[in-house]
C-alpha positions as CSV (number, residue, x, y, z in Angstrom):
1,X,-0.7,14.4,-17.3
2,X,0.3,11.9,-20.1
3,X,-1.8,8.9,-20.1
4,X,-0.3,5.5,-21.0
5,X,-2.6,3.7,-23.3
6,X,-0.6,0.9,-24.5
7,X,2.9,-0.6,-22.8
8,X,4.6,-3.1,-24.6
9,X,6.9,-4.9,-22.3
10,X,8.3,-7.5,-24.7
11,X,11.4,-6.5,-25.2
12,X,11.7,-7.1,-21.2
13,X,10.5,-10.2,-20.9
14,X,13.2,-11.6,-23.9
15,X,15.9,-10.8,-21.2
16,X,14.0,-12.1,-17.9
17,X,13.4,-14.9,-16.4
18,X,10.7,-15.9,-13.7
19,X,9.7,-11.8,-12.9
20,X,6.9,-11.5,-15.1
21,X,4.9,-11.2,-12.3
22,X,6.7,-8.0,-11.6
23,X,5.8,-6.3,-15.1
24,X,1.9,-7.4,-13.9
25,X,2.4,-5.9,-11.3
26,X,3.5,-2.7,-13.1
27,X,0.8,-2.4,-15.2
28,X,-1.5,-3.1,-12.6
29,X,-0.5,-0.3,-10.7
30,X,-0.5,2.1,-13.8
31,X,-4.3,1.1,-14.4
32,X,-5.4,1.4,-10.6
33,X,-3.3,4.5,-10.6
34,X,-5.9,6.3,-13.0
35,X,-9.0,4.8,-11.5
36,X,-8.1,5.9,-8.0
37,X,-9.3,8.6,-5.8
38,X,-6.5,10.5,-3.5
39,X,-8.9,9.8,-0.5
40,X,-8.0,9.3,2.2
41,X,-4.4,11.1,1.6
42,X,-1.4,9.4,2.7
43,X,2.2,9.4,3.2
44,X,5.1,6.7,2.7
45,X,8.1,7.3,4.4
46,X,11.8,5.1,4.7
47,X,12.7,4.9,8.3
48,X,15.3,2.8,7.6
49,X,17.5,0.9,5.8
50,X,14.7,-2.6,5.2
51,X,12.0,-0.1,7.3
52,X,9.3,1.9,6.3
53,X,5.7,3.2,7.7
54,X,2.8,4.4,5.6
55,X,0.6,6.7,7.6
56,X,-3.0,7.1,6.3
57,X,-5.1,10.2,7.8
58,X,-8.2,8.5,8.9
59,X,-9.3,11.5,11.3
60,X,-13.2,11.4,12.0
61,X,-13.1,7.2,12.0
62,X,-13.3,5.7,15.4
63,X,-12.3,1.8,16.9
64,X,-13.9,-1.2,14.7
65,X,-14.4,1.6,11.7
66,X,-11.1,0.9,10.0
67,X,-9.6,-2.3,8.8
68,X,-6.1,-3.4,7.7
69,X,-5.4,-6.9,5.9
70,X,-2.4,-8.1,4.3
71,X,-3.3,-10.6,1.0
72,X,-1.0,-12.4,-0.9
73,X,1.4,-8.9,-1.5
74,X,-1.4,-6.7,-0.8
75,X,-2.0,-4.3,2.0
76,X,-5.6,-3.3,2.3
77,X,-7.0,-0.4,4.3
78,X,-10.3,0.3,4.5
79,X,-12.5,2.5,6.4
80,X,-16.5,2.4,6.0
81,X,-18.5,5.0,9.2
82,X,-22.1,3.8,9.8
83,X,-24.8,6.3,8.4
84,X,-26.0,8.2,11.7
85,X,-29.2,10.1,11.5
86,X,-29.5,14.0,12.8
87,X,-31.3,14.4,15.6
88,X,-34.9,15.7,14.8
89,X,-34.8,19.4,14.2
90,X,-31.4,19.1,13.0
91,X,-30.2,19.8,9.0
92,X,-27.0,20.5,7.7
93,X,-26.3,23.9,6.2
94,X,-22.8,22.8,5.1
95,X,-21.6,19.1,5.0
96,X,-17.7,19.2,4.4
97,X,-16.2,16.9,6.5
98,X,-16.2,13.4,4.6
99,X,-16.0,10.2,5.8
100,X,-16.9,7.9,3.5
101,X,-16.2,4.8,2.6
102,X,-12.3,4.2,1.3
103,X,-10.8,1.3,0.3
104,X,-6.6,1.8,0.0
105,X,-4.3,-0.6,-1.1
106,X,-0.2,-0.9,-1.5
107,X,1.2,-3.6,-3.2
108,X,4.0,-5.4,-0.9
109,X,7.4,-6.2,-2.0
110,X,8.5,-10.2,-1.3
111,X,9.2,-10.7,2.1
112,X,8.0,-7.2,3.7
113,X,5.5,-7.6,6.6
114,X,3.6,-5.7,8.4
115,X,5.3,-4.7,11.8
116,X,2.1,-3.1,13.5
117,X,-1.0,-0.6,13.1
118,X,-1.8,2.7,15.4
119,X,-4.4,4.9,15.3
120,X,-3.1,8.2,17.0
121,X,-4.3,12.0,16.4
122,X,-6.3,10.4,12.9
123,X,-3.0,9.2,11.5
124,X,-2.9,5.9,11.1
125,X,0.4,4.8,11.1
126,X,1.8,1.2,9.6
127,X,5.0,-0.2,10.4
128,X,6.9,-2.7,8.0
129,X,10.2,-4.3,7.8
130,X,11.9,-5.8,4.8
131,X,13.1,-9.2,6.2
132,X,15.2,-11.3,3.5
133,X,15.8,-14.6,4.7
134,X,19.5,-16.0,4.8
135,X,19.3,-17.7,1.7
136,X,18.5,-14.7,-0.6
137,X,21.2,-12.1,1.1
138,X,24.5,-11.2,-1.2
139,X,27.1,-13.4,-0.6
140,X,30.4,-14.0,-1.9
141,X,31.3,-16.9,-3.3
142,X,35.2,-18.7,-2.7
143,X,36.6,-19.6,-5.8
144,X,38.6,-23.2,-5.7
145,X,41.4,-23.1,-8.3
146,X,43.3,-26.2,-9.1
147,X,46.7,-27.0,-9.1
């Protein structure tokens, strides 16, 4: 895997205006991209044309265990399990099924919300829409010529 050390994104910025929030958001990603773990695994998928659902396996974490918040563009999941002791007598002889603590997040387009949350069958499944508001959807524009 090729590791990006340095990105220069000057030459972008000389033809934008007002979306260098975007390019921090682009590196951003790139350096939380390296740091992160691929736990708990998940899936995006395009339902439709402004709809979408991530689906995050959280099997083995129960009601009140998993948490979802949406922050200023940022959707959180997180998932923490209390520490249960074995009963007395008990010991593990192989301890493969994790569940520790995860803490996902997805960085949210302008003016996509989150729809809804269910926990089915340890997928849980978030719905969001894209919903532009009037103001900021194409429209064509009469032209008045005189004479």
């Amino acid at each position: 895997m090729t590791k990006i050390t340095t990105l220069d994104l000057s030459p972008f910025y000389r033809n934008s205006i007002g979306i260098d929030r975007l390019f921090d958001r682009i590196t951003n990603q790139i350096d939380t991209a390296n740091s992160n773990t691929n736990y708990p695994p998940y899936n995006i998928l395009k339902t439709g044309e402004n709809t979408y659902e991530i689906q995050v396996a959280v099997a083995g974490f129960t009601q009140g265990e998993v948490e979802v918040n949406v922050n200023e563009g940022q959707l959180i999941i997180t998932g923490e399990k209390p520490v249960t002791e074995l009963p007395e007598g008990h010991t593990y002889e192989h301890h493969g099924i994790s569940a520790r603590r995860f803490v996902r997040s997805f960085t949210l387009d302008n003016y996509v919300e989150v729809i809804s949350a269910l926990s089915q069958d340890g997928i849980l499944t978030i719905k969001l829409e894209r919903r532009l508001p009037e103001a900021m959807k194409p429209k064509i524009i009469a032209i008045t010529y005189a004479n």
